[in-house]
gemmi code that builds the backbone of each chain (N, CA, C; Angstrom):
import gemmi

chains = {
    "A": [
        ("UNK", (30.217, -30.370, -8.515), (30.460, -29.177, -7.726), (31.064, -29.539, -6.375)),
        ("UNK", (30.310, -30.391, -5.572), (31.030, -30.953, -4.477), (32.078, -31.954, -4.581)),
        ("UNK", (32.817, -31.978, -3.675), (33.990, -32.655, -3.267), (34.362, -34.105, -2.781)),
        ("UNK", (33.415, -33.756, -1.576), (33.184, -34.844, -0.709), (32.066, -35.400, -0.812)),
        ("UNK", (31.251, -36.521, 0.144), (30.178, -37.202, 0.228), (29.164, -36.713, 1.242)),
        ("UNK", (29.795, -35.923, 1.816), (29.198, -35.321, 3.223), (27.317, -35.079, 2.692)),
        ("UNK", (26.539, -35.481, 3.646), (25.015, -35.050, 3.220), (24.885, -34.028, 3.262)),
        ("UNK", (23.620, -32.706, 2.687), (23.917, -31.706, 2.877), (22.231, -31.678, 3.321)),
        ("UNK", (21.907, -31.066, 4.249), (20.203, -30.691, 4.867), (20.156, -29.502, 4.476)),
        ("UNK", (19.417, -29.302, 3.292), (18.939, -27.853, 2.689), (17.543, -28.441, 2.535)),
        ("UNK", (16.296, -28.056, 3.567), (14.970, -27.875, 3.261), (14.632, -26.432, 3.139)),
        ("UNK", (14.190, -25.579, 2.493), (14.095, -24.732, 2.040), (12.966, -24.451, 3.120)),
        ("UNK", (12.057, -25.253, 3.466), (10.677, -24.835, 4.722), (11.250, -25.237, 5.691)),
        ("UNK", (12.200, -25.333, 6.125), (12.998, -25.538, 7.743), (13.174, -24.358, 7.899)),
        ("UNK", (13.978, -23.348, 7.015), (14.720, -22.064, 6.796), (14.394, -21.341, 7.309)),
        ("UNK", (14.133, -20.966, 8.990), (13.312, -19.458, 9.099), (14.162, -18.158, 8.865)),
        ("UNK", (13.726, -17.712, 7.574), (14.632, -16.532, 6.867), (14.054, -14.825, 7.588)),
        ("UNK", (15.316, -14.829, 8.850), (14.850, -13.234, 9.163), (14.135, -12.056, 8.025)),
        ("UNK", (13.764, -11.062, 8.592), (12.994, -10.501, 7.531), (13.348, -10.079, 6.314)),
        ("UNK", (14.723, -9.245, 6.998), (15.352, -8.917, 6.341), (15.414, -9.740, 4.763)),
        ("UNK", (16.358, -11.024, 5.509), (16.502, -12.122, 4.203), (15.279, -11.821, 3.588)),
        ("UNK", (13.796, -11.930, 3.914), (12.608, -11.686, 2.843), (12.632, -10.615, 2.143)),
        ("UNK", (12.781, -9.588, 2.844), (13.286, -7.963, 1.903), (14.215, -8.443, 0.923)),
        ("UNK", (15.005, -8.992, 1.092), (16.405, -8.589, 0.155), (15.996, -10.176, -1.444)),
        ("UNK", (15.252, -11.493, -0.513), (15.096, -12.221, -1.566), (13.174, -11.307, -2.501)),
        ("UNK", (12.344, -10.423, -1.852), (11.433, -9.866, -2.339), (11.915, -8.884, -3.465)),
        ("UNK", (13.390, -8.233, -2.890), (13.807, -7.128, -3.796), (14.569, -7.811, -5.309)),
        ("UNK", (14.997, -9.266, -4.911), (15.124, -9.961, -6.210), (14.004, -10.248, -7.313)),
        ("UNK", (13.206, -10.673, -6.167), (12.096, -11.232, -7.562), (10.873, -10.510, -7.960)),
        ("UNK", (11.067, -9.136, -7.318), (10.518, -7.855, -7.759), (11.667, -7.504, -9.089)),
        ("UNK", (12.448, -7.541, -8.850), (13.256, -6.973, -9.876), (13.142, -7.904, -11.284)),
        ("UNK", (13.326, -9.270, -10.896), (13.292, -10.322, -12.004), (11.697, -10.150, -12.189)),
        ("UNK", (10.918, -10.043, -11.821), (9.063, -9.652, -12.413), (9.195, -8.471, -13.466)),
        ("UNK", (9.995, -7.514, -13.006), (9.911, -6.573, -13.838), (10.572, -6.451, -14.899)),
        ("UNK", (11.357, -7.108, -14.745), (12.363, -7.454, -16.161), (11.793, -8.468, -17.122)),
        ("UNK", (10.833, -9.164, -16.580), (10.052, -10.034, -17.221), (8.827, -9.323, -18.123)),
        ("UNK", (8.506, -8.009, -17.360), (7.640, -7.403, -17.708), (7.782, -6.361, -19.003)),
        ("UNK", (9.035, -6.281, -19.167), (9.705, -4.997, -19.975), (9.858, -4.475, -21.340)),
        ("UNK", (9.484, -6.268, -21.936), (9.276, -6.245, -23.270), (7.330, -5.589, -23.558)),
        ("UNK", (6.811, -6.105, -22.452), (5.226, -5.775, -22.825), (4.960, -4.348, -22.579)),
        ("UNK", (5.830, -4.261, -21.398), (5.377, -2.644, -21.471), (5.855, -1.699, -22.375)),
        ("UNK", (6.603, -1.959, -23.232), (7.645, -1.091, -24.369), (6.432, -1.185, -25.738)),
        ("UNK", (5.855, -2.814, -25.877), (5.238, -2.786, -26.646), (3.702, -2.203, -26.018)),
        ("UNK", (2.847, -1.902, -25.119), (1.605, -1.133, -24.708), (2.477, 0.473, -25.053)),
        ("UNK", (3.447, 0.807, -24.509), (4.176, 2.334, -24.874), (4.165, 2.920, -26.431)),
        ("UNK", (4.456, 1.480, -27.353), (4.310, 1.540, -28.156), (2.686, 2.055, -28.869)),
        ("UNK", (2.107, 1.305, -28.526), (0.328, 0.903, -28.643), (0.281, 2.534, -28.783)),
        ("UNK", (0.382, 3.075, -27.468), (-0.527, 4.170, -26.504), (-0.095, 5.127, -27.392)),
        ("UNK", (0.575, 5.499, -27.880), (1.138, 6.829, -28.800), (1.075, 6.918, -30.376)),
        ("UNK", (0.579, 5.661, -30.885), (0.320, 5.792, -32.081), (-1.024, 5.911, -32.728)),
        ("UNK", (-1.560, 6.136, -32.362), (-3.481, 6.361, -32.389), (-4.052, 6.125, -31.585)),
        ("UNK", (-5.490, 7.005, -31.936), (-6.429, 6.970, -30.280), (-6.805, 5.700, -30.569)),
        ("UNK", (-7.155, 5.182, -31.340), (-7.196, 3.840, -31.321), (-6.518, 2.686, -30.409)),
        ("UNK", (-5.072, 3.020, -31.140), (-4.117, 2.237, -29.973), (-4.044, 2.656, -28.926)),
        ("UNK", (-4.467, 3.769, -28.151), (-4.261, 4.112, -27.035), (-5.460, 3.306, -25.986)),
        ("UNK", (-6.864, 3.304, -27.311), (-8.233, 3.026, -26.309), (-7.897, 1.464, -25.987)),
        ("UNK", (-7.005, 1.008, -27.192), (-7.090, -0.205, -27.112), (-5.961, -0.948, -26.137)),
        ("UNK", (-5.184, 0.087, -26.048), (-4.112, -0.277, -24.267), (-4.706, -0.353, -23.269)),
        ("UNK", (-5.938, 0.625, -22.940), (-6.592, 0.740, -21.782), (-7.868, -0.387, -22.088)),
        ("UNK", (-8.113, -0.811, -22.981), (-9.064, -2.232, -23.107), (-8.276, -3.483, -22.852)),
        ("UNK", (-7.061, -3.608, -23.316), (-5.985, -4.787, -22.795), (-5.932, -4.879, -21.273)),
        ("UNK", (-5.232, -3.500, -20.681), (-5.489, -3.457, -19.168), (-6.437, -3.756, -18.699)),
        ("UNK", (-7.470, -3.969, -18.759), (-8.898, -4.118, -18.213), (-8.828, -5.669, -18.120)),
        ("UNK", (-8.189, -6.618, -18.607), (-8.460, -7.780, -18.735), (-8.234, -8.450, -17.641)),
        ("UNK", (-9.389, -9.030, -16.951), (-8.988, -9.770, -15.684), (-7.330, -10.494, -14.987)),
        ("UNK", (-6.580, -10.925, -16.025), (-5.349, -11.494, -15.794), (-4.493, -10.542, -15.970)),
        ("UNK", (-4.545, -9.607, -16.690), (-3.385, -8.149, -16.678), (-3.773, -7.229, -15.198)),
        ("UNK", (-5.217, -7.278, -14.803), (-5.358, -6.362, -13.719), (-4.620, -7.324, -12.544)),
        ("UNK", (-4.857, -8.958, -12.320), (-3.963, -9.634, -11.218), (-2.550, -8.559, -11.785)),
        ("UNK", (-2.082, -9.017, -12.838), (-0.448, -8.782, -12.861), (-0.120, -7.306, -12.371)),
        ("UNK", (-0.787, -6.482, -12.848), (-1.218, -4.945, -12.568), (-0.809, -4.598, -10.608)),
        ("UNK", (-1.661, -5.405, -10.096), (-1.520, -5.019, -8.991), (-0.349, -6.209, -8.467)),
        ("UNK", (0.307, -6.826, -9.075), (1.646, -7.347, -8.664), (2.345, -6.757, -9.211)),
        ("UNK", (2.509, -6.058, -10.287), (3.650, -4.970, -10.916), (3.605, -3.795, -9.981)),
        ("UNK", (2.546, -3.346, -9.647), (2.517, -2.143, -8.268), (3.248, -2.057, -7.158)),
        ("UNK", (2.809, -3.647, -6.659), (3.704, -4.239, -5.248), (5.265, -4.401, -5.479)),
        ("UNK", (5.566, -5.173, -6.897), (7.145, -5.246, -7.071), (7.593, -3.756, -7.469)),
        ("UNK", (7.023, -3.143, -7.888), (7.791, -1.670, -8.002), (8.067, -1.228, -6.674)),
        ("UNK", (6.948, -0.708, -6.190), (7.578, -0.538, -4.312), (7.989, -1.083, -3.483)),
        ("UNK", (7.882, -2.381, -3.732), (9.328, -3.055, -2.805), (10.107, -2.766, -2.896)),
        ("UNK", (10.798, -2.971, -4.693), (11.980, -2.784, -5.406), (11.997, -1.578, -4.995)),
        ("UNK", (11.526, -0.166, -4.871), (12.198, 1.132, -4.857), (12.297, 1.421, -3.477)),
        ("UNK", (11.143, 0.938, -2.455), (11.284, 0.847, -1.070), (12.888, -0.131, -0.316)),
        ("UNK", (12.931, -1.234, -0.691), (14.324, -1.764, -0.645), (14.915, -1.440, -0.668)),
        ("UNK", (15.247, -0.616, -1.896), (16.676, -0.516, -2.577), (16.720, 0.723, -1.908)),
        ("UNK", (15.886, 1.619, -1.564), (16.386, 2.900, -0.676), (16.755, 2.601, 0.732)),
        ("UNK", (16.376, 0.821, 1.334), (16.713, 0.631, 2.563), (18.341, 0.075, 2.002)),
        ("UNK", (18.516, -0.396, 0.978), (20.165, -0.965, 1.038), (20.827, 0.305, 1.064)),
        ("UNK", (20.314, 1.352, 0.275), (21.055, 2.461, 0.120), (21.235, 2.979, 1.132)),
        ("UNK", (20.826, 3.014, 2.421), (21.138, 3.552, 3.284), (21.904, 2.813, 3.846)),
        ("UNK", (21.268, 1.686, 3.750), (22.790, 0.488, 4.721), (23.934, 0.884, 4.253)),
        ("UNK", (23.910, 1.198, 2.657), (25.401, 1.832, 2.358), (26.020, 2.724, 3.163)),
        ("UNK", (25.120, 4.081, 3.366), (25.403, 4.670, 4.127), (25.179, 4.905, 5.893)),
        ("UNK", (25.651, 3.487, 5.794), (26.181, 2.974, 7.455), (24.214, 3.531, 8.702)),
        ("UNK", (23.824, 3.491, 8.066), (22.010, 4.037, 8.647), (21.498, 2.534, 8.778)),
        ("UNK", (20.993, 2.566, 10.311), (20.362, 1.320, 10.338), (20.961, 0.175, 9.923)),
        ("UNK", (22.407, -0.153, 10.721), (22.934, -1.171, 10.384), (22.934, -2.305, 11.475)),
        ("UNK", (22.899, -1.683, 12.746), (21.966, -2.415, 13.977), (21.302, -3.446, 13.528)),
        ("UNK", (21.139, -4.454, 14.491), (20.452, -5.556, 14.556), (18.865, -5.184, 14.399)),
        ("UNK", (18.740, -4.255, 15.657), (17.221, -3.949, 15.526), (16.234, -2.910, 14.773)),
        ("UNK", (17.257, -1.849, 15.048), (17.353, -0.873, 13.280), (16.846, -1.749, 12.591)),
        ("UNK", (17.542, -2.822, 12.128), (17.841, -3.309, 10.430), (16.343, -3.892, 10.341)),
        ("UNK", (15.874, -4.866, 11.315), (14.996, -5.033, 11.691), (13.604, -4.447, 11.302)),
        ("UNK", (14.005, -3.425, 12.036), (12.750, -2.894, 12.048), (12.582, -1.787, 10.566)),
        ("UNK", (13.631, -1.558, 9.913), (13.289, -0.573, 9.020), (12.844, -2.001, 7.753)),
        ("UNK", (13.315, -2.845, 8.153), (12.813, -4.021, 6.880), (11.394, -4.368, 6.617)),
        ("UNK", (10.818, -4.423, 8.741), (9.488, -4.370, 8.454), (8.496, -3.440, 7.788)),
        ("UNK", (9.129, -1.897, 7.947), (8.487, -0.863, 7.608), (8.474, -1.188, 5.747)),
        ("UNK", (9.775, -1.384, 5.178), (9.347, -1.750, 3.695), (8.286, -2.972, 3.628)),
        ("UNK", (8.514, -3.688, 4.078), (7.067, -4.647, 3.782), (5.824, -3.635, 3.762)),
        ("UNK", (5.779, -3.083, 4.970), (4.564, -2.334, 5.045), (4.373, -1.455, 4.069)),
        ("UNK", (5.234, -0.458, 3.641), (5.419, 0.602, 3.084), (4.613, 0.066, 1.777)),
        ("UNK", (5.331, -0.922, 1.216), (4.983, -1.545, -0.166), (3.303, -2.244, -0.133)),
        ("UNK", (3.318, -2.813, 1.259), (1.691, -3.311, 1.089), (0.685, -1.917, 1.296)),
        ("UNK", (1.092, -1.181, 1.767), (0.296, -0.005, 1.699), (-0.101, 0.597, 0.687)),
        ("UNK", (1.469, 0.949, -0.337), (0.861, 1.271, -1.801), (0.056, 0.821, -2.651)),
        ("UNK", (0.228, -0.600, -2.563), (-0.247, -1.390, -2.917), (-2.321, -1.471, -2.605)),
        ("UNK", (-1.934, -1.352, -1.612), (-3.830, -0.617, -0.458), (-4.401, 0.586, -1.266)),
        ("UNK", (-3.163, 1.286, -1.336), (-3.900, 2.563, -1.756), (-4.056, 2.776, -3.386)),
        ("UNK", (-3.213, 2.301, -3.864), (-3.116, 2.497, -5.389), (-4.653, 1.649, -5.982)),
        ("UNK", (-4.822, 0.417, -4.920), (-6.159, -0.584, -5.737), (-7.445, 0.131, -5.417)),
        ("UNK", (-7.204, 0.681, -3.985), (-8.470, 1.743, -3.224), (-8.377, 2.935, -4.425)),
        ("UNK", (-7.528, 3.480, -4.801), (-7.906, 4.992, -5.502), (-8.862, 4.477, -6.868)),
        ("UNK", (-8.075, 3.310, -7.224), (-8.723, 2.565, -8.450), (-10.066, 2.559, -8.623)),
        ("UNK", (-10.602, 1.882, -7.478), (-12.036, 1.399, -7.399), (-12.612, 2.631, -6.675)),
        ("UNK", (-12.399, 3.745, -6.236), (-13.241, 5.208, -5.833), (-12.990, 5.430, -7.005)),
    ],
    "B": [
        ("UNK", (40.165, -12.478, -17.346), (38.783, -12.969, -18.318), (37.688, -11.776, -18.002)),
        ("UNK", (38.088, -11.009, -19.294), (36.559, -9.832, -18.503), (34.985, -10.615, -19.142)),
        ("UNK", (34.388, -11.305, -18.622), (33.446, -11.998, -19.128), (32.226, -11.101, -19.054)),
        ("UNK", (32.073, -10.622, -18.140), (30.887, -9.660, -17.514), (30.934, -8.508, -18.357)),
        ("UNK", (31.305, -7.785, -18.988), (31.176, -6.563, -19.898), (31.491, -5.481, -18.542)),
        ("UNK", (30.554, -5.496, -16.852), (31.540, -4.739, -16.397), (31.643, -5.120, -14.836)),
        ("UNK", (32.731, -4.937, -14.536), (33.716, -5.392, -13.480), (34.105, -4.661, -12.427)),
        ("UNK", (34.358, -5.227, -11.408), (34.666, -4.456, -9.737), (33.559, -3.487, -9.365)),
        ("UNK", (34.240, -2.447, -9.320), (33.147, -1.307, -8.509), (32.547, -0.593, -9.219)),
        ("UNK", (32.799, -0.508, -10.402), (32.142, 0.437, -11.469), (29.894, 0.039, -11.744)),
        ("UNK", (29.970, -1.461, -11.714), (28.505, -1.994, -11.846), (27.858, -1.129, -10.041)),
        ("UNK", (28.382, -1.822, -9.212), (28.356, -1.057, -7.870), (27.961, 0.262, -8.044)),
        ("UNK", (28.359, 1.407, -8.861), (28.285, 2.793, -8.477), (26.423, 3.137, -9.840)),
        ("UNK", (27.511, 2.086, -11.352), (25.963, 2.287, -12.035), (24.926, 2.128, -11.215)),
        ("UNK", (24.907, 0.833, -10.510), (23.342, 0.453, -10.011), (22.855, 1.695, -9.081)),
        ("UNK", (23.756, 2.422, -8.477), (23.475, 3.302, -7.327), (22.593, 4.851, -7.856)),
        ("UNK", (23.846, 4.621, -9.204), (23.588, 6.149, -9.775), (22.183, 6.090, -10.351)),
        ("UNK", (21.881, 5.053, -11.567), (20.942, 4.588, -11.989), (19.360, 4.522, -10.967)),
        ("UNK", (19.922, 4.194, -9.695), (18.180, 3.918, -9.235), (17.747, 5.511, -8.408)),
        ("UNK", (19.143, 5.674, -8.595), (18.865, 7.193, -7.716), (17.781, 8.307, -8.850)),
        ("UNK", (18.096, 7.822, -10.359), (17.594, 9.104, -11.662), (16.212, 7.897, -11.682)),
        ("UNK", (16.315, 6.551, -11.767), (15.217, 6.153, -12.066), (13.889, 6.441, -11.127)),
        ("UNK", (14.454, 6.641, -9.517), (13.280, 7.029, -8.602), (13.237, 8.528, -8.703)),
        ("UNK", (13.847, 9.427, -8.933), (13.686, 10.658, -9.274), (12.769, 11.075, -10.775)),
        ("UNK", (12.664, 10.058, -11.872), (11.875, 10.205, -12.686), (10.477, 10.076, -12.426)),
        ("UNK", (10.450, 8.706, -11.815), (9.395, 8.015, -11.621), (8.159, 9.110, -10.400)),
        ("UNK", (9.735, 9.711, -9.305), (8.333, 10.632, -8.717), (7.759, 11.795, -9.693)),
        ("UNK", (8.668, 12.260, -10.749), (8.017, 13.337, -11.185), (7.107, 13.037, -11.974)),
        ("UNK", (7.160, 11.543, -12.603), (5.738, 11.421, -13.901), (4.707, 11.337, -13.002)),
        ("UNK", (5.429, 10.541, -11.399), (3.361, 10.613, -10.552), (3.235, 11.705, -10.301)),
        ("UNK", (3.916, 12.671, -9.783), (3.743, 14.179, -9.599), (2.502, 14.795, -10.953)),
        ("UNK", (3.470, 14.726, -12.556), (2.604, 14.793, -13.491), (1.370, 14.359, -13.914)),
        ("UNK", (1.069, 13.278, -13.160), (-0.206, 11.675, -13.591), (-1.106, 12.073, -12.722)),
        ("UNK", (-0.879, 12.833, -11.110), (-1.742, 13.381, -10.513), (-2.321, 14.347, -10.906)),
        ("UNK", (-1.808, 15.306, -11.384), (-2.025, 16.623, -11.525), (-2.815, 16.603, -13.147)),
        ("UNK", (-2.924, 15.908, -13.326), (-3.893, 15.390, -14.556), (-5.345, 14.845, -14.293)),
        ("UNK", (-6.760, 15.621, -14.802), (-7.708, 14.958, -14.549), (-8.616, 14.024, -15.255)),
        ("UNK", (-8.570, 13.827, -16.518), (-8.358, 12.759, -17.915), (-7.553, 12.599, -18.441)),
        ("UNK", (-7.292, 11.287, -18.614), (-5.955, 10.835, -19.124), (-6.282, 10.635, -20.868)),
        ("UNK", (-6.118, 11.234, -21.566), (-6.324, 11.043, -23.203), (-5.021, 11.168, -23.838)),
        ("UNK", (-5.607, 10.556, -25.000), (-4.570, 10.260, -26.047), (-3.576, 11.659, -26.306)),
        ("UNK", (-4.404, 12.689, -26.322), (-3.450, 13.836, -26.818), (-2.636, 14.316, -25.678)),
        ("UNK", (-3.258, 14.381, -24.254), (-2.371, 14.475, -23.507), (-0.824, 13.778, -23.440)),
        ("UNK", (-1.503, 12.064, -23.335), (-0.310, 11.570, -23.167), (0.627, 11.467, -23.955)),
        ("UNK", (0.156, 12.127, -25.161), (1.513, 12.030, -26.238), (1.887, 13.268, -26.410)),
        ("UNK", (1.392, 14.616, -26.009), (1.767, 16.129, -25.385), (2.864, 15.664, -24.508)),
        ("UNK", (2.383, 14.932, -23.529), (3.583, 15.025, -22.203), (4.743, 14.344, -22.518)),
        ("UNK", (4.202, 12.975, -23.602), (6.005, 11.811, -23.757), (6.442, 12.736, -24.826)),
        ("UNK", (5.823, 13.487, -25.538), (6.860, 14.124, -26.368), (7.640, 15.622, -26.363)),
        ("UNK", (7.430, 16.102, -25.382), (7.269, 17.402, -25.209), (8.913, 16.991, -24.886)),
        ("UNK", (10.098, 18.404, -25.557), (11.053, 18.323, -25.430), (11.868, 17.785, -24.042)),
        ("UNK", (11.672, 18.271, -22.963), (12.096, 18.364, -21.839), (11.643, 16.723, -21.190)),
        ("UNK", (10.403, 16.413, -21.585), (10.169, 14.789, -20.795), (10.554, 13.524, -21.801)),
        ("UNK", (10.786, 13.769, -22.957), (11.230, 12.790, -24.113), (12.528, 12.981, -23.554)),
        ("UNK", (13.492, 13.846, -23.619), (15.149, 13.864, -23.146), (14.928, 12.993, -21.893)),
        ("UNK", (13.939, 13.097, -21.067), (14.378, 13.119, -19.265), (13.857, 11.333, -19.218)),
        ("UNK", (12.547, 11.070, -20.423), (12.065, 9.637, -20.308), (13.225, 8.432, -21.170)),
        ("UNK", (14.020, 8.872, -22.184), (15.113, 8.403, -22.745), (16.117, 8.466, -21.547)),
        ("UNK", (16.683, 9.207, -21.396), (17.418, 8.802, -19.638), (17.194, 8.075, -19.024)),
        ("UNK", (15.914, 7.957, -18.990), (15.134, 7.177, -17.727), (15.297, 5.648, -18.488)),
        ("UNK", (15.193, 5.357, -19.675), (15.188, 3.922, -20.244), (16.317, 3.631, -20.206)),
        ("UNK", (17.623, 4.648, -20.606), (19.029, 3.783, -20.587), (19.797, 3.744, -18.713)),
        ("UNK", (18.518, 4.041, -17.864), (19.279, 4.205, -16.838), (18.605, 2.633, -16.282)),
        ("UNK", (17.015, 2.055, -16.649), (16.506, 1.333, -16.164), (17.282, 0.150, -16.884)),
        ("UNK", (17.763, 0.176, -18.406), (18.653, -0.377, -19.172), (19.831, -1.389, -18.742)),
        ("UNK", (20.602, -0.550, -17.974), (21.799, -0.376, -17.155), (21.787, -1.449, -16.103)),
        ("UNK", (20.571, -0.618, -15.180), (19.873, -1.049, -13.921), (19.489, -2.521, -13.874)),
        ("UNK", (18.644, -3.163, -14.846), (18.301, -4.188, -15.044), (19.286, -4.920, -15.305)),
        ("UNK", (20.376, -4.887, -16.335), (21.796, -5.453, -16.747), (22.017, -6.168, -15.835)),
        ("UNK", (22.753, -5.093, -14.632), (23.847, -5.295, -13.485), (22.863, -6.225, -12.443)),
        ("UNK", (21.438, -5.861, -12.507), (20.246, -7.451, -11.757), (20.604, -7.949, -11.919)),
        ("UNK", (20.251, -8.480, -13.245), (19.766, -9.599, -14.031), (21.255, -10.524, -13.742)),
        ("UNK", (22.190, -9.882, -14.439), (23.711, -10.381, -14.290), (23.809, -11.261, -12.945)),
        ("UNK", (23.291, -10.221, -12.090), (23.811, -10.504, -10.103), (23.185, -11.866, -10.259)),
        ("UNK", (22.064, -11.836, -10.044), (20.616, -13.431, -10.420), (21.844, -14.271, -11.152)),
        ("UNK", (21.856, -13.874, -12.268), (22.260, -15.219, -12.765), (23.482, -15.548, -12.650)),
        ("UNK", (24.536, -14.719, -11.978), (25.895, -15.247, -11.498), (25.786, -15.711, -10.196)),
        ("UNK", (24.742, -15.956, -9.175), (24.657, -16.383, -8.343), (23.860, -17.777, -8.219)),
        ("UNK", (23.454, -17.876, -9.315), (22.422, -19.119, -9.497), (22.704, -20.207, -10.001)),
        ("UNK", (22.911, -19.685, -11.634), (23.303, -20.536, -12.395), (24.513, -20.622, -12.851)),
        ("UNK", (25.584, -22.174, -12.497), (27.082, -22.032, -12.325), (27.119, -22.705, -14.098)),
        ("UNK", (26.415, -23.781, -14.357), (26.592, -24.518, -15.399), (27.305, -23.139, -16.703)),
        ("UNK", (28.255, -22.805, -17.275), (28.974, -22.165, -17.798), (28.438, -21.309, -19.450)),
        ("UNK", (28.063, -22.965, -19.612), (27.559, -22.515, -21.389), (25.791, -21.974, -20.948)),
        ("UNK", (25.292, -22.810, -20.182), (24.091, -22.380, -19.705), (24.038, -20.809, -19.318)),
        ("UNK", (24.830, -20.011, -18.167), (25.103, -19.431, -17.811), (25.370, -17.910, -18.672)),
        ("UNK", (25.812, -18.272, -20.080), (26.601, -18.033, -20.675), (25.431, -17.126, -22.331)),
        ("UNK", (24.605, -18.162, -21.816), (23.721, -18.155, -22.762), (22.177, -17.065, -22.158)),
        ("UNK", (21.950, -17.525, -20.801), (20.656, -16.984, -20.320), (21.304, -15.409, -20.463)),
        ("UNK", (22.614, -15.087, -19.966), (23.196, -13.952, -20.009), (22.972, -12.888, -21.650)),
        ("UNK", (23.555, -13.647, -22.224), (23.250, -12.990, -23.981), (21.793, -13.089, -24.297)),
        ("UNK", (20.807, -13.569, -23.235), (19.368, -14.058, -23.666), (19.024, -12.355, -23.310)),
        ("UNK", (19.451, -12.268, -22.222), (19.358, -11.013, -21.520), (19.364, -9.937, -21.828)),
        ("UNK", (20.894, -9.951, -22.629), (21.245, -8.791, -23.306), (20.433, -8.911, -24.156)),
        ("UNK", (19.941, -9.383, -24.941), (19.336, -8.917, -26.620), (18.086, -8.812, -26.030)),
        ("UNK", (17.536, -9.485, -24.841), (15.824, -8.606, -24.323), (16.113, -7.710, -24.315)),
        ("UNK", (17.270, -6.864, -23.524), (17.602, -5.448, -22.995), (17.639, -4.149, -24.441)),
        ("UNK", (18.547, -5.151, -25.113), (18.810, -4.201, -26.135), (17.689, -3.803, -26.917)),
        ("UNK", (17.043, -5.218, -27.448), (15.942, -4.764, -28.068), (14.676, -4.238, -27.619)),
        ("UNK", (14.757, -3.702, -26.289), (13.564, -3.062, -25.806), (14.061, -2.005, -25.638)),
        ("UNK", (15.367, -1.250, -25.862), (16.221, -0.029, -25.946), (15.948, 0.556, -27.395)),
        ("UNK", (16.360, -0.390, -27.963), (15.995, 0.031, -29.771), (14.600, 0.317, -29.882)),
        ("UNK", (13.736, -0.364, -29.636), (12.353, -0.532, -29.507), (11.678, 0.723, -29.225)),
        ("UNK", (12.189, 1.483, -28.302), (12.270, 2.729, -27.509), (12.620, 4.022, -27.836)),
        ("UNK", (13.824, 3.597, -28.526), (14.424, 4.401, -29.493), (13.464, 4.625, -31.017)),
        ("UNK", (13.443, 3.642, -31.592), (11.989, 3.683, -32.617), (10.840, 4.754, -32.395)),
        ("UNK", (10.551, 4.454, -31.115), (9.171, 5.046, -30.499), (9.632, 6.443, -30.617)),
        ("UNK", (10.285, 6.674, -29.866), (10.720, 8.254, -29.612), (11.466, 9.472, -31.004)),
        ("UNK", (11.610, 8.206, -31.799), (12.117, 8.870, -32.739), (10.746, 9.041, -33.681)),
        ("UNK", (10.392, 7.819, -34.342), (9.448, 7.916, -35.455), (8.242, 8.167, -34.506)),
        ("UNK", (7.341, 7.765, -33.673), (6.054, 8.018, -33.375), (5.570, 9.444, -33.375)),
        ("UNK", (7.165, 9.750, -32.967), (7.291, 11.753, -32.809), (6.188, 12.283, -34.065)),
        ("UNK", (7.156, 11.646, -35.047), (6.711, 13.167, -36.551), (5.789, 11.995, -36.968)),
        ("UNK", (5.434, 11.199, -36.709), (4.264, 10.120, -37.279), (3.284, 10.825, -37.526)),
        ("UNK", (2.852, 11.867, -35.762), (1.046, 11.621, -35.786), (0.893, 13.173, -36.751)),
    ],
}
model = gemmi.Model(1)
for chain_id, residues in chains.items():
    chain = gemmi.Chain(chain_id)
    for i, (resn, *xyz) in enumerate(residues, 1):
        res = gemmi.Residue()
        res.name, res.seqid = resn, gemmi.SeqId(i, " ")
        for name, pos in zip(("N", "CA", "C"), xyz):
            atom = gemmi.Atom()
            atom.name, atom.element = name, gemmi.Element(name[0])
            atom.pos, atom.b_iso = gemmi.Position(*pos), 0.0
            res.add_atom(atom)
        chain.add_residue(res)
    model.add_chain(chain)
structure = gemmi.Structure()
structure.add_model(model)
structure.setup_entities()
């Protein structure tokens, strides 16, 4: 790929990646989680509609300690991903394209998404 | 070389159009999921099949369909240069995509007159 001999200093923990950069690399691997996720959920969709059986037995799968971790990381990557992508969409439309705008509406998706995330596990357990 | 299936600005406008119907679905099933106070079997197969949310949840799969494509694509044209590699995770892609489209399609068709 390269040309020359020149060294190249890529430490990946040197990198302090503005937030932004975290929004936009979070809105990737929210997206790649969920695409990862897409075959299982087609097959539980499947499950849930073909007898009460299969249905009781979707909501007994969910229950399983390692689907409820993934559960509440499928929560968080959904609202990033939809929180994000409504902040690029606006960058499209020239909103918050400012330095400190950009800034600051990036922090609000972090938040936005850890909040749902707060509230969706809180409604759970009331 | 149209390698990508789709090209210039057209993936650009899908992804736009696409997340705009996919977050517009998604608020109305929580709209629906709230307004529900047991979640049972007959309900939930009342609501996925009921004319109006089977049309609007089939939309919703070939839009997330789409959506995921033009990702997945972005990821791996930015990542991975190696060609045949490249080349391959891509068609890996497509046939997850497709066959969780068909898959979907199955559901909505046969589960219908099944029960």
């Amino acid at each position: 790929m390269r040309r020359d001999k020149r060294p190249v200093y890529l430490n990946l923990f040197k990198i302090r990646l503005p937030i932004a950069g975290v929004v936009s690399l979070a809105h990737r691997a929210s997206g790649i989680l969920m695409f990862l996720a897409m075959p299982f959920i087609v097959y539980l969709l499947d499950l849930s509609v073909q007898s009460h059986e299969g249905f009781e037995q979707v909501l007994f799968i969910l229950q399983h300690p390692f689907l409820v971790a993934v559960q509440v990381l499928f929560v968080w990557a959904l609202a990033h991903h939809l929180f994000a992508g409504i902040r690029f969409l606006l960058i499209d439309a020239d909103i918050a394209i400012e330095k400190i705008p950009a800034n600051r509406s990036a922090w609000l998706v972090m938040f936005l998404a850890g909040s749902v995330v707060v509230i969706v596990v809180l409604g759970t357990l009331l | 070389m149209s390698l990508y299936i789709l090209e210039g600005l057209k993936p650009w406008v899908i992804q736009r159009v696409s997340a705009v119907y996919i977050s517009l679905f998604l608020l109305y099933s929580l709209v629906c999921g709230m307004t529900v106070d047991v979640v049972s079997f007959d309900h939930w197969r009342n609501w996925l099949f009921h004319p109006f949310n089977s049309i609007a949840f089939g939309l919703f799969v070939v839009a997330v369909l789409f959506h995921a494509w033009i990702g997945m694509r972005d990821v791996i044209l930015d990542y991975v240069h190696n060609i045949m590699l490249r080349m391959s995770v891509l068609a890996l892609i497509v046939g997850v995509l497709v066959g969780c489209g068909l898959w979907v399609i199955r559901i909505l068709l046969f589960s219908m007159v099944g029960q």
